[in-house]
C-alpha positions in Angstrom: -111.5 -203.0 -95.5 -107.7 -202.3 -96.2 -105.1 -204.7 -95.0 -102.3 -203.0 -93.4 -99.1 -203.7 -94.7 -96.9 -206.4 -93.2 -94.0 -205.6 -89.9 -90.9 -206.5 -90.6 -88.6 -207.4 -88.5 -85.6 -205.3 -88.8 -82.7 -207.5 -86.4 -82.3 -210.1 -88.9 -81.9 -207.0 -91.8 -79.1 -205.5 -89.6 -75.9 -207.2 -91.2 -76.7 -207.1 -94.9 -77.6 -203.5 -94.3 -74.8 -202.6 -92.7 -72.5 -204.2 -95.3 -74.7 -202.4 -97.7 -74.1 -198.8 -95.9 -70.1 -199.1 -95.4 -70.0 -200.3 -99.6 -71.9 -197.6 -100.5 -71.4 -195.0 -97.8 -75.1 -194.5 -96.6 -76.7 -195.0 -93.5 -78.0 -197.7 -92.1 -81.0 -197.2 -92.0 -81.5 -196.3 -95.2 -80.2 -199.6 -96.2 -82.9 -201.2 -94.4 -85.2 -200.9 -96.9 -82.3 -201.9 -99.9 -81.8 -205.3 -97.4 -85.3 -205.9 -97.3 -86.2 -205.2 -100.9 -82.9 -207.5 -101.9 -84.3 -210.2 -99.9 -87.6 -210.1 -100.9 -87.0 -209.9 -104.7 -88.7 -206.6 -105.5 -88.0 -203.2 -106.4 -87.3 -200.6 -104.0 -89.0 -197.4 -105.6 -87.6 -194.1 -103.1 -87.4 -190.6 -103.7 -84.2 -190.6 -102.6 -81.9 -189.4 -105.6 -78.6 -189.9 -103.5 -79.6 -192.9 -102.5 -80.3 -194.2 -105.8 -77.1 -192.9 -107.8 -75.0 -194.6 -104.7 -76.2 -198.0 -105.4 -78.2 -198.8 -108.4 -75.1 -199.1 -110.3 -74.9 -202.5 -108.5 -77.8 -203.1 -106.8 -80.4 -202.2 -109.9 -83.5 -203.4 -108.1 -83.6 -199.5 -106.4 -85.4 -197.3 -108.5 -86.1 -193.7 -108.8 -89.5 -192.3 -108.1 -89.0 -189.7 -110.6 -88.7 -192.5 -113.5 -92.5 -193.6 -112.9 -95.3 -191.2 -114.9 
């Protein structure tokens, strides 16, 4: 049987992701996912090209799909 993946609650993500979106001028909810993987301690891996070359610079833990085979 698979195990869904975990809900996370997205409240307590709102200010770092908003501080995130204003620094890098991207939407909110896209930082979401940057907030949560920063907490965490894991790599965000997302198709999302503008995304990527708007924060990896400083935040490298966000990754391009297109660099795994």
């Amino acid at each position: 049987m698979n195990e869904l993946p975990p809900l996370v609650a997205a409240v307590p993500l709102l200010p770092r992701a908003l501080e995130i979106a204003k620094q890098f001028q991207q939407t909110v909810y896209d930082c979401l996912y940057v907030a949560l993987a920063e907490r965490e301690g894991c790599e965000l891996l997302t198709a999302d090209d503008k995304l990527v070359k708007a924060v990896q610079p400083t935040l490298p833990f966000v990754v391009p799909l297109s660099s795994r085979p």
